[in-house]
N, C-alpha and C positions, 0 to 999 in steps of 0.2 A: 463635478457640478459646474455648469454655464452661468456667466454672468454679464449682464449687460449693461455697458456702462456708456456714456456719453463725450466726446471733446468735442470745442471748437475748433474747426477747420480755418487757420488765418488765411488762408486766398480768398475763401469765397463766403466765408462770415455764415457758413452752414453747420449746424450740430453734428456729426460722426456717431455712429453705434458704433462698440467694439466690443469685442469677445473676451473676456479674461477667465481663466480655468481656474479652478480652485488646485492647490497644491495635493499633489499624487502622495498619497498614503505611503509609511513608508512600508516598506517591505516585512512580511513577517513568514520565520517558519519556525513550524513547532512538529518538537518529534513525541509520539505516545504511542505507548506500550496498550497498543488495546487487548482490554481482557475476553475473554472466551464469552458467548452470549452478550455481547457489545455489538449496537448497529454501528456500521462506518459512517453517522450522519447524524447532525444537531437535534431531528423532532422525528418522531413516533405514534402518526392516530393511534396505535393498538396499546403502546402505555410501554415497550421495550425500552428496556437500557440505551440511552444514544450518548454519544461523545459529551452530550450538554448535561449528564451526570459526573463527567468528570476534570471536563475544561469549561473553566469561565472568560472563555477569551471568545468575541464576535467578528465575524468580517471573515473569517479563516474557512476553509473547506479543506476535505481528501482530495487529497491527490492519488487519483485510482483507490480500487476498493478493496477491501478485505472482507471477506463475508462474516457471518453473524458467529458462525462457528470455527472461525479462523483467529490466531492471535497472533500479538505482534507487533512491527514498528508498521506507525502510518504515518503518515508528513503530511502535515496543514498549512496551506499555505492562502493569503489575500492576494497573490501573483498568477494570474492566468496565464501566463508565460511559462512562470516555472511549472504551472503544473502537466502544460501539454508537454514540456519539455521529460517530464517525466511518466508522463502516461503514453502519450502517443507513439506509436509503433516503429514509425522512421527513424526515433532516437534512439531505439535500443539499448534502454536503462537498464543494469544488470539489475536483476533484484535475487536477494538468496532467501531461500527457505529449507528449514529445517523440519523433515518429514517425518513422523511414525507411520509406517505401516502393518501392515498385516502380512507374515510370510519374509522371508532372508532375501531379497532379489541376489538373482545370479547375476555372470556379468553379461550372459544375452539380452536380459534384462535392462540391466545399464547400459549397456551400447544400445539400443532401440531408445531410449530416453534422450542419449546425447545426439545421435543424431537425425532424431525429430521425425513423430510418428503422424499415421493421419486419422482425425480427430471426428468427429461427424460434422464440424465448420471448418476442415482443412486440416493440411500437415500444419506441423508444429515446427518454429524454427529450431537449428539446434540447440542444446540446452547443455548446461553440466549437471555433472550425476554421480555420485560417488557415495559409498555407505559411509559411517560413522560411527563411533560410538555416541551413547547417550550424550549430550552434552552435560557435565555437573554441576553448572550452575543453574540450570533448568528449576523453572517451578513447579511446584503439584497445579495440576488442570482440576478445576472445580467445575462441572464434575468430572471423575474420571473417565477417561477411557472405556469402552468396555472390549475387555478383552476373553478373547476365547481359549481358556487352559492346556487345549491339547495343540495349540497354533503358538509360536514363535513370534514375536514383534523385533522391528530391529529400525533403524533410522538413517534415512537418505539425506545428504545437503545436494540442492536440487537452483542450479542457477539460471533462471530465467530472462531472455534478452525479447520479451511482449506480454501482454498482459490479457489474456480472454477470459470469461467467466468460469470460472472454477475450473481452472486450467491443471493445476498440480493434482488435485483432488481426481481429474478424468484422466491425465496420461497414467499416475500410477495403475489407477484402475484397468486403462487399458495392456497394459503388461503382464498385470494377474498380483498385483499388491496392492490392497486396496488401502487407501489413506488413512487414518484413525486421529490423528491428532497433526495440526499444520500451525507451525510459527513462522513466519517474515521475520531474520533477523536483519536483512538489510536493505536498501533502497539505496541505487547511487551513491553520494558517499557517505550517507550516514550510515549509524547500526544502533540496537539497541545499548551496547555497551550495559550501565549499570542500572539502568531504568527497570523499575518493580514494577510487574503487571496494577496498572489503574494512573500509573506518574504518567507526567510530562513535563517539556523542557523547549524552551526557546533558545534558536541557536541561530548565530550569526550566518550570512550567506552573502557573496557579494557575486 
């Protein structure tokens, strides 16, 4: 916010306007474990779950998106700096996600992943790709998965260096595994660590 304030000029015995800023907020980032059916955004005309069910903190926004049926760690921050610094595509912010799919990929599979297929808005940069086991500290997804009995699921950690709309959910698909359940465990150098789907946590940044 602009302020204008007044001095007298000793030469010439004339009043001065001057500018004075109001002091620059301080910085804030908060990391949340957003749960499954959670918008990545404070309001909802249609009455949906938004972050302002579960953070009472204002001035803060995502930094990039997680869709409605995605979970995971999202980073809020008042910094528009940090945020293009972590969304924008020239910085190349690893982000990792940990994949259910549908079907075992092979490792043709995986290598078309890593190095980056093309997408119907472009190739994809390359990526890391590697199976997994379950991870066991994982939570049950409300609601479940719905899985098909006579199909296999198995799980990808899947590292991302750009961010396009519903990017892991189409490269899977386009290899022939289709996505069933998607977490973000981390975002440059956070992670969820020990955050329970619906927590969050302010954490220092310099």
């Amino acid at each position: 916010m602009l302020k204008l304030a007044t001095k007298k000029n000793s030469a010439t015995g004339r009043r001065q306007k001057t500018v004075s800023r109001a002091p620059k907020a301080p910085r804030r980032v908060i990391l949340f474990n957003k749960p499954y059916d959670v918008l990545p955004q404070f309001t909802d005309e249609a009455g949906r779950k938004t972050l302002k069910n579960y953070i009472p903190v204002t001035g803060v926004y995502a930094a990039g998106r997680l869709d409605r049926d995605s979970e995971g760690l999202l980073v809020l921050t008042n910094d528009g700096k940090l945020q293009a610094e972590l969304t924008q595509p020239q910085h190349k912010t690893g982000k990792v996600y940990l994949v259910q799919v549908e079907g075992i990929p092979d490792t043709a599979a995986l290598e078309k992943l890593r190095h980056g297929i093309t997408l119907n808005d472009g190739p994809t940069l390359p990526a890391g790709a590697e199976l997994i086991s379950e991870p066991e500290w994982l939570w049950p997804r409300e609601p479940p998965i719905r899985e098909r009995k006579t199909i296999p699921t198995s799980w990808i950690k899947i590292t991302l260096y750009e961010g396009r709309n519903r990017q892991v959910r189409r490269m899977t698909a386009h290899v022939g595994f289709p996505t069933l359940r998607l977490i973000r465990y981390s975002l440059h150098n956070w992670s969820l660590d020990d955050l329970a789907p619906g927590e969050w946590k302010e954490v220092k940044y310099v």
